[in-house]
C-alpha positions as CSV (number, residue, x, y, z in Angstrom):
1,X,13.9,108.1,186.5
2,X,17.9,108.0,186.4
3,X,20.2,110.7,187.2
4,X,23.2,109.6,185.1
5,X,25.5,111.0,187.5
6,X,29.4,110.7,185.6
7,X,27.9,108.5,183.1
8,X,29.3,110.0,179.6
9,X,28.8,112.3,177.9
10,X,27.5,114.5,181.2
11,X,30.0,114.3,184.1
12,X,28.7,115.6,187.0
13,X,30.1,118.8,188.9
14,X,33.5,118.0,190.2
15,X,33.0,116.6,194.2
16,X,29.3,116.1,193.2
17,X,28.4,112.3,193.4
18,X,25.1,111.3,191.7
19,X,23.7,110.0,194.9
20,X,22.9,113.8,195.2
21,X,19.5,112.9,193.6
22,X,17.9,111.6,196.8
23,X,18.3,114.9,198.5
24,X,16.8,116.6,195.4
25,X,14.1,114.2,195.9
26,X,14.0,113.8,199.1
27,X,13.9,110.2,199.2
28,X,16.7,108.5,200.9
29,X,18.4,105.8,198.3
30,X,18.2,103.5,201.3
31,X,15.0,103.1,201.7
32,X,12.0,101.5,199.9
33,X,8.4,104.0,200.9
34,X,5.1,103.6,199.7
35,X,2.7,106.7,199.6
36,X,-1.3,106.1,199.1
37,X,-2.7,107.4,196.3
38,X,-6.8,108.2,195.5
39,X,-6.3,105.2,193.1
40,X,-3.4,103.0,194.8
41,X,-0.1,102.9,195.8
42,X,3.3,104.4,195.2
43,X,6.2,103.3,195.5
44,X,9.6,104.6,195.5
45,X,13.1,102.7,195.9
46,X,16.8,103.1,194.1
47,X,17.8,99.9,192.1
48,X,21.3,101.2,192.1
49,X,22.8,104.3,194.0
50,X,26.5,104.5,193.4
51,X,28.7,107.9,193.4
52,X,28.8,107.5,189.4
53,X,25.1,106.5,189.0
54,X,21.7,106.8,190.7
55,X,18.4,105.5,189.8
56,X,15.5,106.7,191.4
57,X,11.9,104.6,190.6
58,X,8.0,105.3,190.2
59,X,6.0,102.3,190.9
60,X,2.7,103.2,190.5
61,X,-0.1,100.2,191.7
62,X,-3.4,100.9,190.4
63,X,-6.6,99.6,192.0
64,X,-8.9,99.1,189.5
65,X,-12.0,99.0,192.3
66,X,-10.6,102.4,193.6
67,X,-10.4,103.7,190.4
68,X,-14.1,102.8,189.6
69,X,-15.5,104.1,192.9
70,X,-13.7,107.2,192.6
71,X,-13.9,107.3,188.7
72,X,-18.2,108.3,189.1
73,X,-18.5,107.3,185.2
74,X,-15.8,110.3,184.1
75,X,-12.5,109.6,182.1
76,X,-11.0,106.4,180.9
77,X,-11.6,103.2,183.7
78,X,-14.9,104.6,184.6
79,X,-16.6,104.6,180.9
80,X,-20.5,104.2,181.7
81,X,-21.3,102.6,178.3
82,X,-19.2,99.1,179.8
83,X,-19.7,97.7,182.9
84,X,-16.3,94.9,181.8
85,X,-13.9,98.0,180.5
86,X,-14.7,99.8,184.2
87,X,-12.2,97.0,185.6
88,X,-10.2,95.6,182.6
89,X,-8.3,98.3,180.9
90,X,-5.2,99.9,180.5
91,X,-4.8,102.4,183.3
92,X,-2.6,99.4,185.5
93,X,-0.2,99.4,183.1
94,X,0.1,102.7,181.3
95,X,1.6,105.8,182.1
96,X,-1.2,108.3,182.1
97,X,-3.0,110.9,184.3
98,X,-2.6,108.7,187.3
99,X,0.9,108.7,187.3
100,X,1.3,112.6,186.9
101,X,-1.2,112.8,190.5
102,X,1.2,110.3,191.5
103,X,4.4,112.5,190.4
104,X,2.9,116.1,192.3
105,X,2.1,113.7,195.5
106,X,5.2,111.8,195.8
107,X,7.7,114.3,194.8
108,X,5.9,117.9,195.4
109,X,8.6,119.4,196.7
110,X,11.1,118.4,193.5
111,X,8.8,119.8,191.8
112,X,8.7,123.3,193.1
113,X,12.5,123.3,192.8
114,X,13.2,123.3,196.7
115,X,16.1,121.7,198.3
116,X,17.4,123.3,201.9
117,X,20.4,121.1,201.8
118,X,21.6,121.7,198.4
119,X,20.2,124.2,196.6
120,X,22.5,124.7,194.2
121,X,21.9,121.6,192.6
122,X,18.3,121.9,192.6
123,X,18.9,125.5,190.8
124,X,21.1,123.9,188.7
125,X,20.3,121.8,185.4
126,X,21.4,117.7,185.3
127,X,21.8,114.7,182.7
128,X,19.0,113.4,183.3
129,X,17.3,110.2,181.4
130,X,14.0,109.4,181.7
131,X,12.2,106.1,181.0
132,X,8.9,104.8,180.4
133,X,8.0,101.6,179.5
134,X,5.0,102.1,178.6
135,X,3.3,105.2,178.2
136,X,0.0,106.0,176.1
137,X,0.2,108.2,173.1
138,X,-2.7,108.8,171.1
139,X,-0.7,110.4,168.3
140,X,1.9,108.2,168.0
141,X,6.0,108.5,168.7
142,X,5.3,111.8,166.1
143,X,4.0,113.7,168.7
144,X,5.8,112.5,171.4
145,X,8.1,114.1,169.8
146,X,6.7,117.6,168.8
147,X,5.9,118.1,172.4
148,X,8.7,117.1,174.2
149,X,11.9,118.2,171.4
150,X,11.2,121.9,171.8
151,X,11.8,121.6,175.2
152,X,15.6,120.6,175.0
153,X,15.1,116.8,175.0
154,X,16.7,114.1,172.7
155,X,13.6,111.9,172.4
156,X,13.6,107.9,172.0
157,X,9.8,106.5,171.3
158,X,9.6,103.7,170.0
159,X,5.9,102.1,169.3
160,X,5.3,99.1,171.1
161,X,3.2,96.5,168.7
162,X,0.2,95.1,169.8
163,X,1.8,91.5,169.6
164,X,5.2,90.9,169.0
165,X,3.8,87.0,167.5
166,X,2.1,88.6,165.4
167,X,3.7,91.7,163.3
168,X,1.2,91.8,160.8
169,X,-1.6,93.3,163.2
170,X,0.6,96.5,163.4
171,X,1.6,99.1,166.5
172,X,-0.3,99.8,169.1
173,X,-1.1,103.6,170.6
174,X,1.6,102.9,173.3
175,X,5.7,103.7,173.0
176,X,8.0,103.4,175.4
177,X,10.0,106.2,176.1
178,X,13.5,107.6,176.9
179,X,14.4,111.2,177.6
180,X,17.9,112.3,178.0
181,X,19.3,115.7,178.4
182,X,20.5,118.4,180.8
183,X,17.4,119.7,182.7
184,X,16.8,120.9,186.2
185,X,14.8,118.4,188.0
186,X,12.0,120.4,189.0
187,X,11.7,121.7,185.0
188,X,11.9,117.9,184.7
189,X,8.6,117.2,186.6
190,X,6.8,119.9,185.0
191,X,6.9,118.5,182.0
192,X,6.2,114.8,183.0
193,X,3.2,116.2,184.7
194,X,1.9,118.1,182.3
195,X,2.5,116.1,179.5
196,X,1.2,113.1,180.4
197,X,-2.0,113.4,180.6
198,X,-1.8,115.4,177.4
199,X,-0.8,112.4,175.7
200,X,-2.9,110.3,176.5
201,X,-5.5,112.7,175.5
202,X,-8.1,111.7,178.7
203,X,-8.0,112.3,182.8
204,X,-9.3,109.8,185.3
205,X,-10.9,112.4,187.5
206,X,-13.1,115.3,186.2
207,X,-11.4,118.8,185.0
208,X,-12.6,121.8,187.4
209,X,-11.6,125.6,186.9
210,X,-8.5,125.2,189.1
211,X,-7.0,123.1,186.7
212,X,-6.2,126.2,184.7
213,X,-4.3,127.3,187.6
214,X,-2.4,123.8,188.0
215,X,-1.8,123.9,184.0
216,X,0.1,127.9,184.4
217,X,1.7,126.9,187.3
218,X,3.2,123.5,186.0
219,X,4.0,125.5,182.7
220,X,5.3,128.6,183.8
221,X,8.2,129.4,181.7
222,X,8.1,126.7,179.0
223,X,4.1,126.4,177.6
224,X,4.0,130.1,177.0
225,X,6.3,129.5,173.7
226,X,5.8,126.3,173.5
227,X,4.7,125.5,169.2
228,X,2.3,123.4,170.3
229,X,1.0,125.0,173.1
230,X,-2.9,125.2,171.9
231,X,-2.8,121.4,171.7
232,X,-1.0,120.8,174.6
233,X,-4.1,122.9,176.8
234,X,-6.8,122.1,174.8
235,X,-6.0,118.3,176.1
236,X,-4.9,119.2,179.2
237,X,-7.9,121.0,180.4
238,X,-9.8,118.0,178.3
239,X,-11.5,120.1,175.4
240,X,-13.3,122.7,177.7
241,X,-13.8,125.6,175.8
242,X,-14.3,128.1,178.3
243,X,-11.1,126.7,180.7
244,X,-9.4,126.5,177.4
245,X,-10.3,130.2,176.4
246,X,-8.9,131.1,179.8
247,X,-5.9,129.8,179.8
248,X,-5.2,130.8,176.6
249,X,-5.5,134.3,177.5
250,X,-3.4,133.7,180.5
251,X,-0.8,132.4,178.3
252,X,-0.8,135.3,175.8
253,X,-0.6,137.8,179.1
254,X,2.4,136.0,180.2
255,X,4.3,135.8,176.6
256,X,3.3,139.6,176.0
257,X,4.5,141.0,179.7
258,X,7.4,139.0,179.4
259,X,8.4,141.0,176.0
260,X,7.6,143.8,177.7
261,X,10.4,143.0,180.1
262,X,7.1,143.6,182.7
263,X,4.6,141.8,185.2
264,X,1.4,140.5,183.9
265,X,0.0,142.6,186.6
266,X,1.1,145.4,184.7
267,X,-0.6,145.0,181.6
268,X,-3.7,143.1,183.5
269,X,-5.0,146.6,184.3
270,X,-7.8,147.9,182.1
271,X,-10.3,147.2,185.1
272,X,-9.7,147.5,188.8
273,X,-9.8,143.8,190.2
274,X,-11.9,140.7,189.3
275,X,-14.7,142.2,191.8
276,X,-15.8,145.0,189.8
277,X,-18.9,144.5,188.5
278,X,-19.1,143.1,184.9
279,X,-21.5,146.1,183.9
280,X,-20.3,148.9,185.3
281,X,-18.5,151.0,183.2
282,X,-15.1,151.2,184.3
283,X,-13.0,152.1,181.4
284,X,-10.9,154.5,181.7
285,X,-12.6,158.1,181.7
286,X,-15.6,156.4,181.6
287,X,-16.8,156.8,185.4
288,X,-13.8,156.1,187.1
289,X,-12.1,160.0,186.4
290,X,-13.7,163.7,186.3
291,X,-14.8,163.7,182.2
292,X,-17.3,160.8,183.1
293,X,-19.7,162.4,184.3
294,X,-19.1,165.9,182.7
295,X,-22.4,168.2,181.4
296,X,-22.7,168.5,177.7
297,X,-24.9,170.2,175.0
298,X,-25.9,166.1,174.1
299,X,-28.2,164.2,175.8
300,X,-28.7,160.2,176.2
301,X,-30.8,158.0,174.2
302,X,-33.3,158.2,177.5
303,X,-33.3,162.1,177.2
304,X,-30.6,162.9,180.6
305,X,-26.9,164.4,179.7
306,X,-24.6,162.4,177.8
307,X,-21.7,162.0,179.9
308,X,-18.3,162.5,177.8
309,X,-17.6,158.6,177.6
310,X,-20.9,158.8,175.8
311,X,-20.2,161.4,173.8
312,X,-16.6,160.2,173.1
313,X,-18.2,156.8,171.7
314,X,-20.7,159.2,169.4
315,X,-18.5,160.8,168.0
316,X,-16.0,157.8,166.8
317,X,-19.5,156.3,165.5
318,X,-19.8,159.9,163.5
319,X,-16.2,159.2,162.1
320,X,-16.3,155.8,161.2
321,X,-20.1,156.8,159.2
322,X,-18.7,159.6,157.6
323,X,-15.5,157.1,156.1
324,X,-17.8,154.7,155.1
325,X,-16.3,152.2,157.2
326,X,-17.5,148.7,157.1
327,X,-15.2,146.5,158.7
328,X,-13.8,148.3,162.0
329,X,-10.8,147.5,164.7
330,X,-11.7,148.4,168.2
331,X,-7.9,148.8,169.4
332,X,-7.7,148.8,173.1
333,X,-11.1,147.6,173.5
334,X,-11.6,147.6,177.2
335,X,-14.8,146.2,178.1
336,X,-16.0,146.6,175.0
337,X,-18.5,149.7,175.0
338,X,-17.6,150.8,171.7
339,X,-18.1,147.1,169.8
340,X,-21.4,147.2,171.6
341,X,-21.9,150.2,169.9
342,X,-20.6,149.4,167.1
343,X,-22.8,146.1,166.5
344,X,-26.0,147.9,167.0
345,X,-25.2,149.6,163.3
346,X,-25.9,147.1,160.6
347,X,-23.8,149.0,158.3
348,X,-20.7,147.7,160.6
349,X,-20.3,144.3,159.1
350,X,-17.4,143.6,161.5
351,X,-16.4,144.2,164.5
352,X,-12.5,143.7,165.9
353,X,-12.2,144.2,169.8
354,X,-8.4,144.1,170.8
355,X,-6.7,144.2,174.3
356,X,-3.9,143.1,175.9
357,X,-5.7,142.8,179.2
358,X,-7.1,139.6,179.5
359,X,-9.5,140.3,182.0
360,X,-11.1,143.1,180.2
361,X,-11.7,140.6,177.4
362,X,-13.5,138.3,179.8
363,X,-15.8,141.2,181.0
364,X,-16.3,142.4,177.2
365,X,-17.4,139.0,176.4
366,X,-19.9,139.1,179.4
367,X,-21.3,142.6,178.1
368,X,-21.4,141.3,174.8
369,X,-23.6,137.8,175.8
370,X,-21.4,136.7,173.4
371,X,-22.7,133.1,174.6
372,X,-26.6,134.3,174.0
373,X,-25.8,135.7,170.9
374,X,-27.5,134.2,167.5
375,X,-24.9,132.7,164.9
376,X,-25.4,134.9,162.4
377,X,-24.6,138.2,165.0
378,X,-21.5,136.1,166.3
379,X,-20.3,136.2,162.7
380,X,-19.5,139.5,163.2
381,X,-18.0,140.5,166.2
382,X,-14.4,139.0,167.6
383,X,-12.3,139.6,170.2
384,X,-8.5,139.4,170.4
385,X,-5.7,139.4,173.1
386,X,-2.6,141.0,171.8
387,X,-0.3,144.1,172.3
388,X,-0.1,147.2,169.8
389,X,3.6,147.4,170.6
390,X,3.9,144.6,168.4
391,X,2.8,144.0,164.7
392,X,0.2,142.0,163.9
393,X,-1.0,140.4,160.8
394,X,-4.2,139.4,162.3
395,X,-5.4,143.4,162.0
396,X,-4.3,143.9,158.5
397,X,-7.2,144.5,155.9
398,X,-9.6,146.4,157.8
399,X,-11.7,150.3,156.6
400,X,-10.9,151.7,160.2
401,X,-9.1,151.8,163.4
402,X,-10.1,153.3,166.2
403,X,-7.8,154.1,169.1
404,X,-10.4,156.2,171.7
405,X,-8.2,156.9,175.2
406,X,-5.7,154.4,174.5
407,X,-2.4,155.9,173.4
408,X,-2.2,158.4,176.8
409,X,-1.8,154.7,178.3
410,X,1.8,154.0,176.3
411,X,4.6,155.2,177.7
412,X,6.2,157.7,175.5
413,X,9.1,155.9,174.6
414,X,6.9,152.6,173.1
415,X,4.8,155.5,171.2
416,X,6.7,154.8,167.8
417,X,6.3,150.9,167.9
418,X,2.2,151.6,168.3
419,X,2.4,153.9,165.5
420,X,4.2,151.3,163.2
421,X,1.7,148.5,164.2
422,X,-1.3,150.2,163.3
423,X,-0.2,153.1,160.6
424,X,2.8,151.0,159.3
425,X,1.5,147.2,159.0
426,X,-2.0,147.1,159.4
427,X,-2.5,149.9,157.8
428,X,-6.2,150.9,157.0
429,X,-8.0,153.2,155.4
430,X,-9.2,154.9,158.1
431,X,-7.8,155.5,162.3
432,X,-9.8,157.4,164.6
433,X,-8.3,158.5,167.8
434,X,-9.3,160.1,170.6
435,X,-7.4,161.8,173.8
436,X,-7.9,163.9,176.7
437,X,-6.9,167.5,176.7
438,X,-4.5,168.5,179.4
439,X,-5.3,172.0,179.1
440,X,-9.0,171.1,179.9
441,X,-8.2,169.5,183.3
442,X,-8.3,173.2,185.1
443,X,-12.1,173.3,184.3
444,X,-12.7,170.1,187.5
445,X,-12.4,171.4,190.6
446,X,-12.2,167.7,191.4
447,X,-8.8,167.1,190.1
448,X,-5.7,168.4,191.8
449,X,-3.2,170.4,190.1
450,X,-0.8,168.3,188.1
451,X,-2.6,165.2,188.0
452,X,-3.7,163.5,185.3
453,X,-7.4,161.9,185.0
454,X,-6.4,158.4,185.3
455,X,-4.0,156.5,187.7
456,X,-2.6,154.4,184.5
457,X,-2.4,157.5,181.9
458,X,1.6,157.7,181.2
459,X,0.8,161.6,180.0
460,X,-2.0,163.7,178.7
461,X,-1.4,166.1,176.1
462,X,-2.4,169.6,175.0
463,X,-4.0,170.2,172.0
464,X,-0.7,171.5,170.3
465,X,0.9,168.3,171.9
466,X,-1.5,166.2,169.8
467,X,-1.7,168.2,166.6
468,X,2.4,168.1,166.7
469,X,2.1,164.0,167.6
470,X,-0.9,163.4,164.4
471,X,0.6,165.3,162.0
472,X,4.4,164.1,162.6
473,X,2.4,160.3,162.5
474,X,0.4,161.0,159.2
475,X,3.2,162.5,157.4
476,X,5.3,159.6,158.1
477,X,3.0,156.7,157.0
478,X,1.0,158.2,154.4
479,X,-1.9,159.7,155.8
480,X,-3.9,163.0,156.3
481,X,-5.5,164.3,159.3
482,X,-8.2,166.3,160.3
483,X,-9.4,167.2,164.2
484,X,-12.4,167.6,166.1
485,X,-13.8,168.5,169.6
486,X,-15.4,166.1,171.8
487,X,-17.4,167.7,174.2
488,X,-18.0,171.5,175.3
489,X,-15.7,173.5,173.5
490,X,-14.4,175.8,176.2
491,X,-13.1,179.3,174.5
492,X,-10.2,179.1,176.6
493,X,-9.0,176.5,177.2
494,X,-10.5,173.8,174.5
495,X,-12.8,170.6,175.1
496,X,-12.4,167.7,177.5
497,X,-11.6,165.2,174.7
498,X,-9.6,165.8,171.6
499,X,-10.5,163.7,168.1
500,X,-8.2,163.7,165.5
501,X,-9.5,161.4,161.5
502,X,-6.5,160.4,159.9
503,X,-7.2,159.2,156.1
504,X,-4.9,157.1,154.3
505,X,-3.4,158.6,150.7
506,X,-6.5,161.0,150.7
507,X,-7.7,164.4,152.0
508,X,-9.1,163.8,155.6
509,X,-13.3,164.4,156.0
510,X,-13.9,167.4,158.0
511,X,-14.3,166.0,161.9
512,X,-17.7,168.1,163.3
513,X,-18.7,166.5,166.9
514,X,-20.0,169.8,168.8
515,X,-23.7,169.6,168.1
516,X,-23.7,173.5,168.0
517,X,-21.4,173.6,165.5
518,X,-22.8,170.9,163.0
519,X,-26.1,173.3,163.5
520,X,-24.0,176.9,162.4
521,X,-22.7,174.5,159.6
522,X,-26.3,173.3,158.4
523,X,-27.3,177.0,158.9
524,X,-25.1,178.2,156.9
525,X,-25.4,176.0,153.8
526,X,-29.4,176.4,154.2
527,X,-28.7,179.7,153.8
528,X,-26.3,179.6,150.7
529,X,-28.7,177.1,148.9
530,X,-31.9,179.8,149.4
531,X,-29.5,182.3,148.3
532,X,-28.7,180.7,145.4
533,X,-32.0,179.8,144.4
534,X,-32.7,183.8,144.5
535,X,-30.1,184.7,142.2
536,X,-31.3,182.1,139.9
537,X,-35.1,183.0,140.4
538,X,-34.1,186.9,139.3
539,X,-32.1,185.5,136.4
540,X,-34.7,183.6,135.4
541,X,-37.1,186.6,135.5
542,X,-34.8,189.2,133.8
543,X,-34.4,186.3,130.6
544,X,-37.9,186.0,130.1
545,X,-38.3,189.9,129.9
């Protein structure tokens, strides 16, 4: 690794001699030290350290014995299936996952950007130029390229040939590589240490869960927008699906809160803490605020009351049948009691859980079984990581959208972009959504005056409130709405949950959720059919006379 200190076309900072790189790495240029490694030795020494230009070195010394012994038949070097390539293969003399361990040991500190004697330098971004002689690419000098380019470096790999006496035989998988550019050393690191191993497409040691954490920690700030970021962790966390599902969602978390100008923690918060037990259900007003456990005129599929979050899930079920829905968007999924809902109905085809939260997807997934599920029930059901403040093409084309208890979890001034997303560009025929009623809140003697029935609600509105909100949204993108109760309808002051059916370039179906009130209804129109059937009877009679 060379600092090139005033070598043009990157002077260094007036007064600032290159040597400066041995406090950043914290290796004295006078000095030659060796560091043990799991697999060797390491050594670091300066072959020239001049006020205009420093070179700092990475010797690496691999013991092929260690390597095996430690190896236990995992990764490249300890391949079961030959007893020879266990000892004779390319690990002594290619830059791979052994030299990124040997990067985070030997210069740790470097890499977390620390420097007590000059910090300013360490905060501050260098001309750097990296070489390696030989490092192992499986993908050639083209991706070598596409993963190190985006990142603000002017790349030189050229492929080394598998034997200069004989041309004809072609390149190997190796290049040797030089990096220059202006970077801060610890950014630098990173990327050597992450993209190593991705190269090379293989790990000497096996890949745990906490390699997820080493892969976000390394990355952070750089892999979140990286364009080939799905590559770069499928091969870092070597092809693990449910380490690479993880991260991936970690990722997406990042990108999205940093939009959102936000902490990840912040949008992390559809369930309490990664204690909470899996099954319990914790979605907001669903057992964690005063409508949870609210009486109603419905009762369970094992004959005790339906709570409201029971109800609430009824009647967006009732909505979506009475559409003639097919293919549904969950939006704000939670945990993912609605999809499970929504599966159990063959007449649901597909089913679209979205959240920004990726820890409620991980729980949704658990409630799911997705894992146990048959292919043919997989085939229906997804779930997605994303933020409704955004547009999305990946939600355009579906009958329905259903937004149950999300949009009192927006802060007011972000309402307009959610409207856009779904109404504007995904656009389907269909949106159900549901809300609490602020005026309903007097009826819990539980809840204090003022407050709202969930720590994260940004407002609740009154039934005006939303009627004003619906009818402003469906004028503007095209839609007609119609409203509903959810729960008891209080005389005075309205029920617990508010429903509201918006229908895209069509008269909105009537909304009927109050099991009383879909009996008046069927009532009535009993009684106007025997009615009618009278009149007709008599008419018949006076004819025949």
């Amino acid at each position: 690794m060379r600092d090139a200190g005033t070598h043009p076309p990157h002077p260094p900072p007036a007064g600032a001699p290159a040597t400066d790189l041995g406090f950043l790495l914290h290796k004295h240029p006078d000095k030659v030290q060796a560091f043990s490694t799991s697999h060797g030795r390491a050594h670091v020494f300066y072959p020239e350290a001049t006020p205009e230009r420093c070179t700092a070195a990475l010797l690496l010394e691999v013991d092929p014995v260690a390597l095996v012994r430690r190896g236990k038949g995992r990764g490249r070097g300890g391949a079961p299936d030959s007893a020879l390539a266990q000892y004779v293969n390319d690990r002594p003399y290619a830059a791979s996952s052994l030299f990124a361990v040997a990067i985070a040991a030997v210069f740790s500190t470097a890499m977390h950007g620390r420097c007590n004697a000059m910090p300013e330098r360490a905060a501050a971004p260098l001309p750097l130029r990296i070489e390696i002689p030989a490092l192992s690419a499986r993908g050639g000098a083209g991706l070598v390229r596409a993963l190190l380019e985006p990142l603000g470096w002017q790349v030189e790999a050229e492929p080394v040939a598998l034997d200069e006496q004989f041309p004809q035989w072609g390149d190997s998988r190796y290049v040797s590589l030089v990096l220059t550019g202006e970077q801060r050393l610890s950014d630098a690191l990173r990327h050597l240490y992450v993209l190593l191993p991705v190269l090379d497409d293989a790990k000497h040691y096996w890949v745990a869960p906490d390699e997820v954490d080493k892969l976000l920690r390394s990355g952070s700030g750089w892999l979140e927008a990286h364009p080939e970021r799905d590559l770069i962790t499928r091969r870092y966390l070597a092809r693990r699906r449910a380490l690479t599902r993880q991260a991936h969602q970690r990722l997406e978390l990042a990108r999205l809160a940093e939009a959102d100008d936000t902490e990840p923690e912040t949008l992390d918060n559809a369930v309490p803490d990664d204690n909470a037990a899996p099954d319990a259900d914790t979605s907001p007003d669903a057992g964690t605020s005063p409508d949870a456990d609210a009486p109603s005129d419905g009762t369970a599929p094992d004959g005790r009351p339906a709570t409201l979050a029971e109800q609430r899930r009824a009647a967006v079920l009732e909505a979506l049948r009475a559409a003639g829905a097919r293919r549904v968007l969950d939006l704000g999924c939670g945990e993912g009691r609605l999809v499970s809902e929504l599966l159990k109905d063959p007449r649901f085809t597909e089913v679209v859980g979205m959240d920004v939260s990726a820890r409620a997807l991980s729980y949704a997934a658990r409630n799911l079984r997705l894992d146990r599920m048959t292919e043919r029930q997989a085939s229906r059901v997804r779930l997605l990581q994303g933020s409704l403040a955004y547009t999305d093409e990946r939600l355009a084309g579906y009958d329905a959208a259903v937004l149950s208890e999300v949009v009192e979890h927006v802060d007011p001034p972000r309402l307009p972009a959610l409207a856009h997303s779904v109404f504007g560009a995904a656009r389907p025929h269909t949106v159900v959504v549901t809300t609490p009623n602020r005026e309903y809140n007097v009826r819990w003697e539980s809840l204090p005056a003022g407050r709202v029935r969930h720590h994260d609600h940004r407002f609740e509105w009154t039934r005006g409130e939303f009627r004003d909100w619906a009818e402003r949204t469906a004028a503007q993108y095209g839609y007609t709405v119609a409203f509903g109760p959810v729960g008891p309808d209080d005389p005075e002051v309205g029920p617990p949950t508010q429903l509201a059916a918006f229908t895209r370039g069509a008269p909105a179906p009537a909304v009927t959720t109050d099991r009383t009130e879909r009996t008046d209804r069927t009532e009535r129109t009993d009684r106007t059919e025997r009615t009618d059937r009278t009149d007709r009877t008599e008419k018949n009679e006076e004819a025949a006379a």
